[in-house]
SEVEXMI-801563 format. One line per 8 residues: number of its first residue (from 1); their letters; for each residue x, y, z of C-alpha. Coordinates in Angstrom, 3 decimals. Example, Ala and Ser with C-alpha at 12.3 -4.5 7.8 and 13.67 -1.06 7.14 Angstrom:
1> as> 12.300:-4.500:7.800  13.670:-1.060:7.140
REM end
This chain:
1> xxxxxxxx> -15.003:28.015:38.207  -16.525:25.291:36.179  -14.152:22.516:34.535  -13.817:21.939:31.085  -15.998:18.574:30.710  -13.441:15.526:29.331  -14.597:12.686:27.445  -13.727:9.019:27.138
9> xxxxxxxx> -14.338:6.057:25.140  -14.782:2.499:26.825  -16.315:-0.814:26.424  -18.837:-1.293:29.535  -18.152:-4.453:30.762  -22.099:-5.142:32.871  -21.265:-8.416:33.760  -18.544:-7.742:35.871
17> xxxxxxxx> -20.173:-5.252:38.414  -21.603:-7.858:40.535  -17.863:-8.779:41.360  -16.032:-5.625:41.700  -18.656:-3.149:42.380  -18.056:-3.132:46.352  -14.167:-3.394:46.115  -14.390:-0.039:43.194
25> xxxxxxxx> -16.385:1.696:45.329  -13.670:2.169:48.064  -10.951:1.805:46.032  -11.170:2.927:42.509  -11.088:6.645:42.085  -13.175:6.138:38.733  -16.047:4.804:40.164  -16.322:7.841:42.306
33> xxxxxxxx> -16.882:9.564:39.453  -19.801:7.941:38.037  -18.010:5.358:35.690  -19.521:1.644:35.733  -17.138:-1.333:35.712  -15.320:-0.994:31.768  -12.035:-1.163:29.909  -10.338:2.493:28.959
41> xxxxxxxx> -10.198:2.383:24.929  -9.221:6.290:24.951  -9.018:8.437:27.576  -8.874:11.650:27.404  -10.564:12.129:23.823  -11.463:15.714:22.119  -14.166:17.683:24.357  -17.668:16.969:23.862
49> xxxxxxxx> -18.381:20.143:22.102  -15.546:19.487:19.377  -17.449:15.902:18.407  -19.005:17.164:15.564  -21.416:15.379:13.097  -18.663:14.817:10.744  -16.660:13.483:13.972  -19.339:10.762:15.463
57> xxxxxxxx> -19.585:9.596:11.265  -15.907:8.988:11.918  -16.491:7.144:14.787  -19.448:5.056:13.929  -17.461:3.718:10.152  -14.506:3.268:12.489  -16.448:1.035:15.381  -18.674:-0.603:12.745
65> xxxxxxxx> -15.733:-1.856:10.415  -14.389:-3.856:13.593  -16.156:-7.245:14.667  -18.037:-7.640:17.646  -16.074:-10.285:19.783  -16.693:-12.313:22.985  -14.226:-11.519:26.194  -12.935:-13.244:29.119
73> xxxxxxxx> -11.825:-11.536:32.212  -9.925:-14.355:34.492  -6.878:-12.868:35.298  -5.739:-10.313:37.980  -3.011:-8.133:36.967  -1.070:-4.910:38.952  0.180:-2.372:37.799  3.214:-1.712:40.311
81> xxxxxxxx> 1.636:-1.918:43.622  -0.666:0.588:43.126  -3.496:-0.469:40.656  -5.076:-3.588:40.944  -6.917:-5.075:37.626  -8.526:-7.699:35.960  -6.856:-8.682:32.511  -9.499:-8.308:29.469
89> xxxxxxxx> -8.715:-11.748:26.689  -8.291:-11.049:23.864  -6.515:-7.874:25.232  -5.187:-7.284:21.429  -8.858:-6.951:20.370  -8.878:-3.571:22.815  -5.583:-2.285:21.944  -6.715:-2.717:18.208
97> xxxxxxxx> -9.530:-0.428:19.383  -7.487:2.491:20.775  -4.700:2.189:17.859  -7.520:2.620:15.094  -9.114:5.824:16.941  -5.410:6.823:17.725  -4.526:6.341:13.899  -7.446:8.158:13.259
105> xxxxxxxx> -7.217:11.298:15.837  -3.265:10.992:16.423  -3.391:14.279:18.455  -5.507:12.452:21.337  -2.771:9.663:22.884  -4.479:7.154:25.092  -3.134:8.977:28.444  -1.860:11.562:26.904
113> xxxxxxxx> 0.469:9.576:26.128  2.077:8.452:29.538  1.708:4.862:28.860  3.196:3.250:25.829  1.554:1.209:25.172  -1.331:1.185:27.523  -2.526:-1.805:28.427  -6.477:-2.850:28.300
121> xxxxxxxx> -7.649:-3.798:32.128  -10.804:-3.441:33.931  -9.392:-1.185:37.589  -10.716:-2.929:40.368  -8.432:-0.494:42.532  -6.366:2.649:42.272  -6.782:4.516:45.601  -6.085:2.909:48.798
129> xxxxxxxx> -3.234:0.962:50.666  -1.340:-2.154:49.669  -3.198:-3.892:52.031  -6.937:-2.772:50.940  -5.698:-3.499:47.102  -4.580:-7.248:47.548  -7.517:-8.071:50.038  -9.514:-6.666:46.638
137> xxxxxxxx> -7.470:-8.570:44.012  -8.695:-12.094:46.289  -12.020:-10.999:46.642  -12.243:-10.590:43.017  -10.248:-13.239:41.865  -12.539:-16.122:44.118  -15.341:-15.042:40.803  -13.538:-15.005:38.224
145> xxxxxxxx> -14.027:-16.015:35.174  -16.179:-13.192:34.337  -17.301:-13.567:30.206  -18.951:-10.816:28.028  -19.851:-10.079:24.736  -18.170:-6.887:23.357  -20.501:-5.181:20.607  -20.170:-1.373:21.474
153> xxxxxxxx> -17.702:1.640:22.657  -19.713:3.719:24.603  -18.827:7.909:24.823  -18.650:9.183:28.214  -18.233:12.843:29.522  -17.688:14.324:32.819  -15.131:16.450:34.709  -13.249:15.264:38.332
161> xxxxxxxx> -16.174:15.896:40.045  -17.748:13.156:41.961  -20.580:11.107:39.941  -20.181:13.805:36.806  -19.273:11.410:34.383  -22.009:10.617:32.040  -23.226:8.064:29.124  -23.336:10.103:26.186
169> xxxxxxxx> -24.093:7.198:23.675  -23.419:3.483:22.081  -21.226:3.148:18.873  -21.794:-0.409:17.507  -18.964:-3.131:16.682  -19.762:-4.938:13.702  -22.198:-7.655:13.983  -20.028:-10.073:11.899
177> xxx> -18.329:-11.219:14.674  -17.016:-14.793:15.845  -16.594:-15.851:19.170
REM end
């Protein structure tokens, strides 16, 4: 039986690969998937085949009215003791992200709405002992700051399969941006 393909919207964060590729690979159940280092603006969002024309116009006048912005990553953060992440700054400027497409699509809650409100973090680990996860969160930490420019949302699909998820395509941040 075939799964229903999800889809997701997140800022690809290139720069910090390098750093928490390795750890991600053995820990993070994302990058399994097929999902390069990023921060979650909504996840799940409608199925690909319900993002119609009218739907990606939405999107691109939604993405395009918000500035591009510069972002630090120089913090580690945990959720519990069983996610390890690096904190996004300004982690407003994501959250503003998800709460326009939320105010926009109410019926698709970040998480489906199990977090509220979710908080914007790059997983360097979700899937392994305490152990594995803080030997991660050091590893990482010894390289951070890690600094990017934020100027898309990028649509990705898959299903829980491994390495299913794919890029579907760029929507562009405004390019009146200041640092």
């Amino acid at each position: 039986m075939t799964q229903q393909a999800m889809t997701a919207l997140v800022v690809l964060v290139p720069a910090a690969d390098p750093v928490v590729e390795r750890p991600r690979l053995a820990l993070d159940a994302g990058r399994s998937l097929g999902v390069p280092a990023h921060v979650t603006v909504l996840f799940p969002f409608m199925p690909l085949d319900q993002i119609s024309h009218s739907v990606d116009a939405d999107l691109t006048a939604l993405f395009a009215a918000v500035p591009a912005f510069d972002a630090s990553f120089d913090a580690i953060g945990w959720f519990g003791s069983a996610v390890v992440y690096v904190r996004p700054e300004p982690a407003a400027r994501f959250s503003d992200l998800t709460a326009r497409i939320v105010g926009r699509w109410p019926d698709w809650p970040p998480y489906e709405g199990r977090f509220d409100p979710p908080v914007p973090h790059l997983t360097i680990g979700d899937n392994g002992d305490a152990v594995a996860l803080a030997a991660a969160a050091r590893e990482v930490e010894a390289a951070l700051p890690i600094s990017c420019r934020v100027s898309s949302v990028a649509l990705f699909r898959g299903t829980d399969d491994a390495d299913s998820w794919q890029h579907v395509r760029d929507f562009a941040l405004g390019s009146s941006g200041v640092a």
